[in-house]
KOLPAFI-400844 format. One record per residue (C-alpha): y, x, z; residue in three letters. Coordinates in steps of 0.1 Angstrom, whole numbers, plus 5000, padded with zeros to 4 digits. Layout:
// residues N
YXZALA...
// end
This chain:
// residues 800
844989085806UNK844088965771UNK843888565769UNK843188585733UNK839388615714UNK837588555748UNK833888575738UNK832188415774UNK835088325794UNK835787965789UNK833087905773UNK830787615775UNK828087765795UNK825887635824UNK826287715862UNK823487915865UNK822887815902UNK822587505894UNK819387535878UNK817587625919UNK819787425933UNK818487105909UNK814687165915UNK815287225955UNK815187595954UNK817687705972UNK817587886003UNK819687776026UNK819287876066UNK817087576073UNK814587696047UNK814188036070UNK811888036086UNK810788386117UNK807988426134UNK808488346170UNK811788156168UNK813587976193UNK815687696192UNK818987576204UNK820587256217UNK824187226233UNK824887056269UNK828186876259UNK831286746283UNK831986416290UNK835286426296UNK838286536277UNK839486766307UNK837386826338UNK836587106363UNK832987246363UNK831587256402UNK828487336392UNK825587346366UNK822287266373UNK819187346347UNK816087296376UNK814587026359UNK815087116324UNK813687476332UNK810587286349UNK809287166315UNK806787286295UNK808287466263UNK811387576281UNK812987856277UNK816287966286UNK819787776299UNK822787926297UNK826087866311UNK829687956300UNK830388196333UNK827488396321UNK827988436285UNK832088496295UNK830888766314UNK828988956285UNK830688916256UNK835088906251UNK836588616237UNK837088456202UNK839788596183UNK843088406185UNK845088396152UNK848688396171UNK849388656200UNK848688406228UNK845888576249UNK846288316281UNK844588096257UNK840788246261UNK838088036240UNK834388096245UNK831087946229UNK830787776261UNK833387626283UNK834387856319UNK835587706347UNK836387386329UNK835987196299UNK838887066274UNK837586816253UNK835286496251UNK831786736235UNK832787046244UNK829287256247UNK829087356284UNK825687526284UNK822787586257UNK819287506261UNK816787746249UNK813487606235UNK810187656213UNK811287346196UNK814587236186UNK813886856199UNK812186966232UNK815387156234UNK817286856233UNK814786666252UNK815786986277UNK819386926275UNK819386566289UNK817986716318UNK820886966327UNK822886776359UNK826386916353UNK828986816382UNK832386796376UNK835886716384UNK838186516365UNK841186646350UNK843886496338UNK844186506301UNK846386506265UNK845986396234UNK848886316217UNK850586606196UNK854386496212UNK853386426245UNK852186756250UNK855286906240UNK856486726274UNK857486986301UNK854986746327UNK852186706301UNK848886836318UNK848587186303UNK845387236283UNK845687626294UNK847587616327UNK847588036325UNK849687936290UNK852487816310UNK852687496282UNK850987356257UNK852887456228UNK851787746205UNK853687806179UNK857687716172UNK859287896149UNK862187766125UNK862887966095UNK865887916075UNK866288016041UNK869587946019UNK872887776028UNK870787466043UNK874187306064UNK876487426034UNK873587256006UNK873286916030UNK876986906036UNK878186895994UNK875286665988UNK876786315978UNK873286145994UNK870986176023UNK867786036036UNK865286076066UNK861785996071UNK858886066089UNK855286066080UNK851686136095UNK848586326081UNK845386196102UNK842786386116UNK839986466089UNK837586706079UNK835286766046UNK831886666064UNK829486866042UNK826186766038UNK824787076056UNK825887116092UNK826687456103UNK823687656105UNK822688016119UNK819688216132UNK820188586152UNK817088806155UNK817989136176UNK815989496171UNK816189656197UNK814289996175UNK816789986153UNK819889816174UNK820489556146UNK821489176143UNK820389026118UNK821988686113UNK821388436087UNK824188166084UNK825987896063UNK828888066065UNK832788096044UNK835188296066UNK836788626064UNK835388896085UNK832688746101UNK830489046112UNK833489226123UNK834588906147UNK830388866158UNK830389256167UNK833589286182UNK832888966205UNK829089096218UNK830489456219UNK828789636197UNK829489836168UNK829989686136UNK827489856118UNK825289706141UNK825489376130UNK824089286094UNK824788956081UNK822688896048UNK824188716021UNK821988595998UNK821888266022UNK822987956001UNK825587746015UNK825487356019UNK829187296007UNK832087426031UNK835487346018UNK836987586046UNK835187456077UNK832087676079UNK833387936103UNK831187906131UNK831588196149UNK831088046182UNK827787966171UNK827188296161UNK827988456191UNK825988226216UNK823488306191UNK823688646191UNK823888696229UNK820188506232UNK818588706208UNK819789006224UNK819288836264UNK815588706252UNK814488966226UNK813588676200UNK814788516168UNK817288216180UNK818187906158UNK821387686161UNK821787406133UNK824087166145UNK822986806142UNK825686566127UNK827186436161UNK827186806175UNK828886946140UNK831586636144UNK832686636178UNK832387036184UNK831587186156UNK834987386157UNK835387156115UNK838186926124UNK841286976101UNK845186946105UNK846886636121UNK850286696115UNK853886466121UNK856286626095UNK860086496099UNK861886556071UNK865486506059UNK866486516025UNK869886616005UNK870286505971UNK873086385947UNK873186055924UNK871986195895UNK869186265909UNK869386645918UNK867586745948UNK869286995972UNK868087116005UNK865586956028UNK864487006063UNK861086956078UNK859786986113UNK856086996111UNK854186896146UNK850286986140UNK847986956167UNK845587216172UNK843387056198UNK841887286226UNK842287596215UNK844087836189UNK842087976170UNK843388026134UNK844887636133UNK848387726136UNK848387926104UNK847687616087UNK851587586092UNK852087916074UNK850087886039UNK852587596028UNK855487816031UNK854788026000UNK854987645984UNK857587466007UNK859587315979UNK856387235956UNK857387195920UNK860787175926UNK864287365920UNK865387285962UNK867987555966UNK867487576004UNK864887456027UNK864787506070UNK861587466081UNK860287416115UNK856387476124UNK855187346158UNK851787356171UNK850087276204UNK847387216220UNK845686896231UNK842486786248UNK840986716213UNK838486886190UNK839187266181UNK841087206146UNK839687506120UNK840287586083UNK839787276062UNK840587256025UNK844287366009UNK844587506045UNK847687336056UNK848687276022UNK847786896013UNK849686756044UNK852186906030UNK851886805996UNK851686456004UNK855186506025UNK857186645999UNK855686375974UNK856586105993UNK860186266000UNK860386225961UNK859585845962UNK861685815985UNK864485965968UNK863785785940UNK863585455954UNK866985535974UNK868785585937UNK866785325917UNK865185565894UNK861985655876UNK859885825901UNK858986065871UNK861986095857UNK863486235892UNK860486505894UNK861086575855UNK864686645864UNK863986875893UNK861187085878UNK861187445876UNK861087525839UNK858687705816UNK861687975808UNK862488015843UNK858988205857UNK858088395874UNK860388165899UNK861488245940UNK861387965963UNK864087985988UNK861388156012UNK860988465990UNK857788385971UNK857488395939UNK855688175912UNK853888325887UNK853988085856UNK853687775848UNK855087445823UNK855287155845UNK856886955816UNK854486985788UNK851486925820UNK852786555826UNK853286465790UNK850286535780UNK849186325809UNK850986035800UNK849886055766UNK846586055779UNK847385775802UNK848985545776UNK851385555808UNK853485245789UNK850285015787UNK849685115827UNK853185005836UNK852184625815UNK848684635834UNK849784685869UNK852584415861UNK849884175843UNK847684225878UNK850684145898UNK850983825881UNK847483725888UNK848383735922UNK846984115932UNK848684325950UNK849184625921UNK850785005919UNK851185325904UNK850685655921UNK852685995912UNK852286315925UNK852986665911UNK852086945931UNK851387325929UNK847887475946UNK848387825957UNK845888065944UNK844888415956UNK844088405988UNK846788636005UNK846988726045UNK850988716044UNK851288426062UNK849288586094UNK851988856100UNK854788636089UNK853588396122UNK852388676144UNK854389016142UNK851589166159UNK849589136128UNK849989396106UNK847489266077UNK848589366043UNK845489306024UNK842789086017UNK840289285991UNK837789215973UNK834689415960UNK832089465931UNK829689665920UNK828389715887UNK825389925880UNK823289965846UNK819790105850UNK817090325829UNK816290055813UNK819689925799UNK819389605823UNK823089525845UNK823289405878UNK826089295896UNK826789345932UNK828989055950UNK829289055989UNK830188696000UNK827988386006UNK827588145979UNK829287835995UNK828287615961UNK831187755943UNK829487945912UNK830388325923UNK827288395902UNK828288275871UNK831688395880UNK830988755877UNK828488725850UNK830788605826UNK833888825840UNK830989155830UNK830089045803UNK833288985790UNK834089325795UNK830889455780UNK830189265755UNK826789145763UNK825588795774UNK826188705805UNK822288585810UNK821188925807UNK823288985841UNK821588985875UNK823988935901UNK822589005936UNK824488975973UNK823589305989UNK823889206031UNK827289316051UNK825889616057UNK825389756021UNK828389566008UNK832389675996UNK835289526016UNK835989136011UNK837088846025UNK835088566017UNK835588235996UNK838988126007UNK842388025995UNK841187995962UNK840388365955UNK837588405941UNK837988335905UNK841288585906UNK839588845931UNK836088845927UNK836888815891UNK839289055891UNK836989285914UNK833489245891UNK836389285859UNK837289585871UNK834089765881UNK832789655847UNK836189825831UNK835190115852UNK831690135830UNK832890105803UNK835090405805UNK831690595820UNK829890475784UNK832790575765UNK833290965773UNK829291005771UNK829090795738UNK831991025724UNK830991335741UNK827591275722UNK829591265687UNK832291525697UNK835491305694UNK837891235723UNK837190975738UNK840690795734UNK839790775698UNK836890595703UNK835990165701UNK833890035723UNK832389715702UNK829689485722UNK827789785737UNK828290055711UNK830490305708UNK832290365674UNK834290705660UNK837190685634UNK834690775610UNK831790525613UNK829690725636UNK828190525666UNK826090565699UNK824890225711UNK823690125741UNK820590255749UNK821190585736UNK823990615767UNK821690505788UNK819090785783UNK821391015782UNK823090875815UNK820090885832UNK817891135816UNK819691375794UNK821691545820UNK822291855796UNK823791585775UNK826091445802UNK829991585794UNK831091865822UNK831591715857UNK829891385853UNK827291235877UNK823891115862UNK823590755862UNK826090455856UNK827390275884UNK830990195895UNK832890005923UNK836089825919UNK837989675952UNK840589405937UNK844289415961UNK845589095962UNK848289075935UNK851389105949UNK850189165980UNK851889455986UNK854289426014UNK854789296052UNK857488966060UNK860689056063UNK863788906076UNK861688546076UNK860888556039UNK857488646023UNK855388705989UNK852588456001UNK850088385971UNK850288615940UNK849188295912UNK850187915913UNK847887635899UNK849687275889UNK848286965886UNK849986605881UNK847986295889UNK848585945877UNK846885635892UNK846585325886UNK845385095920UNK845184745930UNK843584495961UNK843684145970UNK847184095996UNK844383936020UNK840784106013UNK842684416008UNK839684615990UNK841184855971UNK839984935935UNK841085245918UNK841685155876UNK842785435860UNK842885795875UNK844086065849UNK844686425865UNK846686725844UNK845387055855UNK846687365852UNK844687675865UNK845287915837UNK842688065819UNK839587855828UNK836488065836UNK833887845833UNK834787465826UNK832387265844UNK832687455877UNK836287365875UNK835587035863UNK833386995897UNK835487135923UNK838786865902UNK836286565908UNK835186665944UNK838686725952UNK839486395942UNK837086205958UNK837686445993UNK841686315986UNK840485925982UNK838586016017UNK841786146036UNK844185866016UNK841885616027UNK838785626050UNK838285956071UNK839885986101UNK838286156134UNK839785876159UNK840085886198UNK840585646220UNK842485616254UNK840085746272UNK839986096251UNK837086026238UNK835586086200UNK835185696184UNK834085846148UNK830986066158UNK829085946130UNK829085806091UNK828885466108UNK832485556117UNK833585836100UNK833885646063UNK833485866033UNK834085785993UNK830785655981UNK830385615939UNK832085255943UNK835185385955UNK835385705934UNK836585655900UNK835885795866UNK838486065866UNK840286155833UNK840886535833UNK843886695813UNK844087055808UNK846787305802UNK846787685803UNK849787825815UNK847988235821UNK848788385849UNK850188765843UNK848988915873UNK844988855863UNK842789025843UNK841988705825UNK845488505830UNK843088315853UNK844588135886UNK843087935915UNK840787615914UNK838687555945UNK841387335961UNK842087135928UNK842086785933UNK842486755970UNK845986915968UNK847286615950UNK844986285956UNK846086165990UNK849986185981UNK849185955946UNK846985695961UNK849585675989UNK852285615966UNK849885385945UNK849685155975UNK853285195986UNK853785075948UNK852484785953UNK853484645986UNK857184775975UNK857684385970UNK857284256005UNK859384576014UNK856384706034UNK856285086040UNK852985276054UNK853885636068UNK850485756081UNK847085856060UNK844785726059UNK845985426049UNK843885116066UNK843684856043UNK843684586071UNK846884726080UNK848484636048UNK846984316048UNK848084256083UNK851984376070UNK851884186040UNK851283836059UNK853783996085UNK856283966056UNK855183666049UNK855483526080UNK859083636079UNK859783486049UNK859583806027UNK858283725994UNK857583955963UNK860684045948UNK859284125912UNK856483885915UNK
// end
C-alpha cells in the first residue's frame, strides 16, 4: 500500500486505447461481421397497457428475404424469465411481452431477416390486435389501492417499502431548536451513448456453444443468458475483447441477449440485434431513476445539523428488474459529507406503465446527492448563513476517518476541509461573489452553485441482500492473470469488456508498477467468459480498486515466483533478497536479472528450487475490501473506499430569454491515488457535462396518453460544446488504506455532484423574486415564466 516513489502510477502517460480508438480501429459489435447472419427488428406496442388477442405475421412472412417471427407466448414457453433483483416472482419479464403489453414500445414480437431494414420493412407488416387496458404512470398514483396494477398476479403495484431507522431519529428531531420540510423531484434520464445496444448469438450445435458478441457492462451476464435459455453455463461463451461505445451503467441488455440467443439456437444461424436510437430509447431496458424524495430536516441555530428523514418514491416502470436497488447504493452514503447523527430512511418503489428503468450512472446515488445538497441550501437559507460555511461546520474531519454513518458504513478517508479551500483559492471565490453581483446589476438573472458530495467507490453487492434477504451475495471479485513467457515478454489477462474506461492502461501500469518494467512492454488481452477468473464487470466504480487491486496482486504473486528462483540460483533465502526493476539482488552484490529467471523458469527445470512448477504465471481474485459480511439488524458495510469532490459554479441568463450560460465551473476532486490522470480527467469532464444534461435538458417525458414524447435527440436535449463549459479541475489525494495503491473510485466523478450545483446556481439567482424550482431538470422557460409570475405579483428583486 505504498503511496510514496510511484514510478508509473500517476504518471503522465497516454491511454493506450486511445490510439485505435482515434484512427477508427476499434472493434465494436457493428464492425463483426459472420457469414450467413440474420437480422433483427422489434414489433413494438402502442399502447401503455393492452391485452394481446392475437398476432398476425402472414404478410410479413410472405416477403421475399423473410425469415422468422416470433412471438412472446413462444419464446415464454422455451426459455424462464429475466432475473428479478427483489424476491417478487409474480412479476415475470420476458424479451417479448405474454399475454399483454405494459408500456407505450414494448417489443411484442421480433422479425427475422437477411437484412436488418427488410426486417424492419417486415415488422410494419405484423397486424397485432389488441385490447386496451387501462394504464399508470405516475409513481404516487400507483401507490393507490384502485390504481390499475401493472402485474395483477402482484396483488399492487408497489415493490419495495422498507424504512430503516438508524440512531435516536424522534429523540435527535425533538432536542433540535429548528426544523424544515421539503420535497424535491429527479426526472427521468438516461446517459444516451453514442452506440446503441448491440449483440450477435451464433449457436454450434457440434460443440453446444453460444457465442455472443455484445456491447455489454453488467455483472454476470453469461450466467443470467445460460440460466434463462437453460443451458449450462459453460455453454455459453461471451468474448470480451468487443469494444464498447460508452455505457455509464445502462448497457445490460440481457433481454436482447436472450431473444438473441433463442434464434440462433431455433434457426441454427448467426442473429444480429443493434437497436436503432428510437428502439434503444423507448425499450431499450436504459432509462434511469425518477425519484420524489420527501425529506425533513432537524438542525439547531448554529448551524449544526441533526437528524433527517427521507421517503424516497422511485418509479421503476414495468417491471423490476434491478431498479429498486438503485434505492439501496445511497445508503452506504445517506448522510453525504456530513456529521448527521441519525437518519430514517424510507425507500419505495413501484411499478408503472413506463419504460423498464435499469442501472444508469452513480446508480441511485446522484438523486440523492442532489437531495441532501439542496437540504443544505435550504438550511442555510432558513438561518441566513453561508451556504459553505454550514457544510464547513458539518463536515466530517480529516482526524475523524475511517468515519460510520448512522447506517453502519464506514468511510475510509478523506479531508473535506483542505478539498474546498483549495477550491476556492482556485476559484478566487471572493471575485465570483463581486461578478455574480456585478451581472445582477446589469439586469441578469446571476447565482452561485455549491455542492459537496462523496462518490462511493468499490463496487460492493451489500446493498442486494440488505433489500432482499433472500440474497445471500457476499462478494463481488475480481480477477487477473499475469503470465511471463520464454521470451521475457508479460501479458496481462483481464476478463471484462472495455466499456471506454481505460482497463488496459489500468492494469499495465498497476504490473508494471509492481515489476518494475514499462508498462508499454505489457500486452493486456481479454480472454472470453469461458477462459476467464471470476468478476463482475465495470460497475460502481470498481475497477481502478478491483481490477487494480486484482492485476496488483497477480503481479505481486510473480514477483515472489522470480524471487525464490533468482535466490535459489545464488543460494540465499529468499527473504534476504531485493527485487530492483526486474533483478534480483543478494546482501552481498550478487544479482540474477530478468532473463536469466526466465530461462531457468522455463527451461532449466534442474534449476528450479524443490516443488516449483516450470513456468511463470499467477492468478489473483481481488474481495471487495470490506466486503466481508451480510446486513444485519438494518445496518451495512456498503462500499469499502469514498471519493469527494466539491463543485463551484458560477451561472447566469436573461429573467426573460432565460439561456443559461455557465461562467466559471471549478471542481475539487478527491479520488486518492490517481492511476492515470487523463482517464480521470475524462470520466470528471464527462461527468460534468452528463450532470449539466440531467440539471437541465434530458428528460424522457410522457404524455397523458402514456406515451413516450422524447423518442429522439429532437426531443431528448443533450449538452452540446456551447452549453458545456471549460471545467477547472482541483485535485487532492486523500489515499485510501484499503488499496494497494491508496487508489479510490472515479468513473462516477462528475455526475455525482453537477446536477445539485447548477440547481443551486439557478435557485441562487432567482432567490430574489423568492422563486423556488424543486424538480430537475430545470426548464428554463419555467423560470422565466415564474420570474414574470413574481413580477406580476409585485415581487421585485430584493438585492437588485
Amino acid at each position: 500500500m505504498n503511496q510514496q516513489n510511484n514510478r508509473f502510477i500517476s504518471g503522465n502517460r497516454r491511454v493506450r486505447e486511445d490510439r485505435r480508438f482515434v484512427v477508427g480501429k476499434g472493434k465494436f459489435v457493428a464492425d463483426i461481421d459472420i457469414p450467413d447472419m440474420a437480422h433483427v427488428a422489434l414489433v413494438a406496442a402502442q399502447y401503455p397497457a393492452a391485452k394481446i388477442l392475437n398476432i398476425d405475421p402472414t404478410a410479413a412472412l410472405a416477403m421475399e428475404g423473410v425469415v422468422a417471427v416470433l412471438t412472446g407466448d413462444e419464446l415464454a414457453a422455451a426459455v424462464n424469465p429475466l432475473m428479478n433483483g427483489l424476491d417478487t416472482p409474480n412479476v415475470k419479464r420476458f424479451p417479448l411481452a405474454v399475454g399483454q403489453n405494459r408500456y407505450a414500445g414494448e417489443w411484442v414480437a421480433a422479425v427475422v431477416a437477411e437484412t436488418r431494414a427488410l426486417a424492419e420493412d417486415a415488422a410494419e407488416k405484423v397486424v397485432v390486435d389488441v385490447e386496451r387496458l387501462a394504464f399508470i404512470t405516475d409513481a404516487e398514483a400507483a401507490l393507490e389501492p384502485s390504481s390499475p396494477p401493472c402485474h395483477p398476479e402482484h396483488g399492487s403495484n408497489l415493490l419495495l417499502d422498507r424504512t430503516f431507522d438508524w440512531g435516536p431519529v424522534e429523540e435527535d428531531f425533538a432536542r433540535s431548536e429548528e426544523k424544515l420540510s421539503l420535497r424535491v423531484t429527479w426526472g427521468r434520464n438516461s446517459t444516451v451513448p453514442i452506440e446503441t445496444f448491440g449483440v450477435i448469438c451464433k449457436w454450434d450445435p457440434w460443440s453446444e456453444i453460444l457465442d455472443v458478441w455484445a456491447s455489454i457492462q453488467m455483472p454476470k451476464y453469461a450466467d443470467q443468458i445460460a440460466r434463462s435459455l437453460k443451458i449450462p453455463g459453460n455453454a455459453v461463451r461471451v468474448h470480451y475483447d468487443v469494444d464498447v461505445g460508452g455505457s455509464y451503467g445502462v448497457k445490460r441488455g440481457i433481454k436482447h441477449t436472450v431473444l438473441c440467443g433463442y434464434l440462433a439456437r431455433k434457426l441454427g444461424r448467426p442473429i444480429r440485434l443493434i437497436e436503432d436510437r428510437l428502439e434503444n430509447m423507448r425499450a431499450g431496458d436504459a432509462h434511469g431513476p425518477e425519484r420524489i424524495f420527501d425529506i425533513d430536516v432537524a438542525f439547531d441555530r448554529d448551524g449544526t445539523v441533526r437528524s433527517m428523514k427521507i421517503r424516497a418514491l422511485d418509479n421503476a416502470g414495468a417491471y423490476a428488474g434491478r431498479a429498486p436497488f438503485q434505492l439501496g447504493k445511497p445508503i452506504g452514503a445517506i448522510v453525504g459529507p456530513y456529521q448527521i447523527a441519525s437518519v430514517q430512511y424510507r425507500a419505495m418503489s413501484v411499478t408503472t406503465n413506463k419504460t423498464v428503468q435499469e442501472a444508469v450512472r452513480g446508480f441511485g446515488q446522484s438523486p440523492t446527492n442532489y437531495a441532501i445538497e439542496t437540504m443544505m441550501d435550504r438550511v442555510a437559507d432558513h438561518l441566513g448563513m453561508d451556504r459553505i460555511e454550514l457544510r464547513r461546520r458539518n463536515f466530517i474531519r480529516y482526524d475523524q476517518f475511517p468515519y460510520e454513518i448512522p447506517s453502519g458504513s464506514s468511510y475510509d478517508s478523506g479531508d473535506y476541509h483542505t478539498v474546498v479551500d483549495k477550491v476556492l483559492a482556485q476559484a478566487n471565490y471572493e471575485d465570483i461573489v463581486a461578478e455574480r453581483d456585478r451581472l445582477r446589476a446589469e439586469g441578469l438573472c446571476a447565482g452561485i452553485g455549491i455542492a459537496a458530495c462523496l462518490e462511493p467507490s468499490g463496487g460492493n453487492s451489500s446493498f442486494e441482500p440488505l433489500l432482499n434477504e433472500n440474497n445471500r451475495t457476499s462478494t463481488w471479485m475480481e480477477g487477473s492473470r499475469v503470465n511471463i513467457d520464454a521470451l521475457g515478454e508479460v501479458t496481462v489477462a483481464i476478463h471484462t469488456t472495455s466499456s471506454g474506461q481505460g482497463h488496459e492502461t489500468l492494469a499495465a501500469t498497476v504490473v508494471g508498477e509492481v515489476l518494475g518494467i514499462d508498462p508499454d512492454r505489457i500486452r493486456v488481452i481479454r480472454p472470453d467468459s469461458l477462459g476467464s477468473l471470476p468478476g463482475n464487470s465495470p460497475v460502481g466504480s470498481r475497477m481502478a480498486i478491483m481490477l487494480g487491486g486484482a492485476a496488483a496482486g497477480a503481479a505481486r504473486n510473480l514477483r515472489k515466483q522470480i524471487v525464490a528462483i533468482a535466490s535459489h540460483a545464488m543460494g540465499i533465502d529468499p527473504s534476504v533478497a531485493r527485487y530492483e526493476d526486474g533483478a534480483v539482488l543478494a546482501p552481498d552484490g550478487r544479482s540474477v536479472g530478468w532473463d536469466e529467471v526466465v530461462d531457468i523458469a522455463h527451461r532449466r527445470f534442474h534449476d528450479l528450487p524443490p516443488d516449483t512448477n516450470p513456468g511463470l504465471t499467477a492468478s489473483f481474485i481481488q474481495q471487495v475490501p470490506t466486503g466481508v459480511a451480510l446486513p444485519k439488524d438494518g445496518r451495512v458495510q456498503m462500499y469499502p473506499c469514498y471519493s469527494f469532490e466539491f463543485h463551484v459554479v458560477l451561472l447566469s441568463f436573461d429573467p426573460v430569454l432565460a439561456r443559461p450560460e455557465i461562467r466559471r465551473y471549478v471542481i475539487g476532486h478527491d479520488c486518492g491515488t490517481v492511476i492515470n490522470p487523463h482517464i480521470v480527467k475524462g470520466m470528471t469532464l464527462g461527468g460534468i457535462a452528463h450532470g449539466i444534461g440531467a440539471a437541465l435538458l434530458e428528460e424522457f417525458v410522457y404524455d397523458g396518453e402514456g406515451q413516450l414524447m422524447t423518442q429522439s435527440f429532437l426531443d431528448y436535449l443533450m449538452p452540446s460544446s456551447h452549453e458545456v463549459p471549460e471545467v477547472e479541475i482541483v485535485h487532492h489525494c486523500t489515499p485510501s488504506p484499503l488499496t494497494e495503491f491508496g487508489q479510490k473510485g472515479s468513473g462516477e466523478s462528475g455526475y455525482l455532484g453537477a446536477p445539485a450545483a447548477i440547481s443551486g446556481a439557478i435557485h441562487d439567482a432567482v432567490r430574489p423574486w423568492g422563486v423556488q424550482l424543486d424538480k430537475l431538470p430545470i426548464r428554463m422557460s419555467a423560470v422565466s415564466d415564474a420570474i414574470a409570475a413574481a413580477q406580476e405579483k409585485g415581487n421585485l428583486p430584493n438585492d437588485h
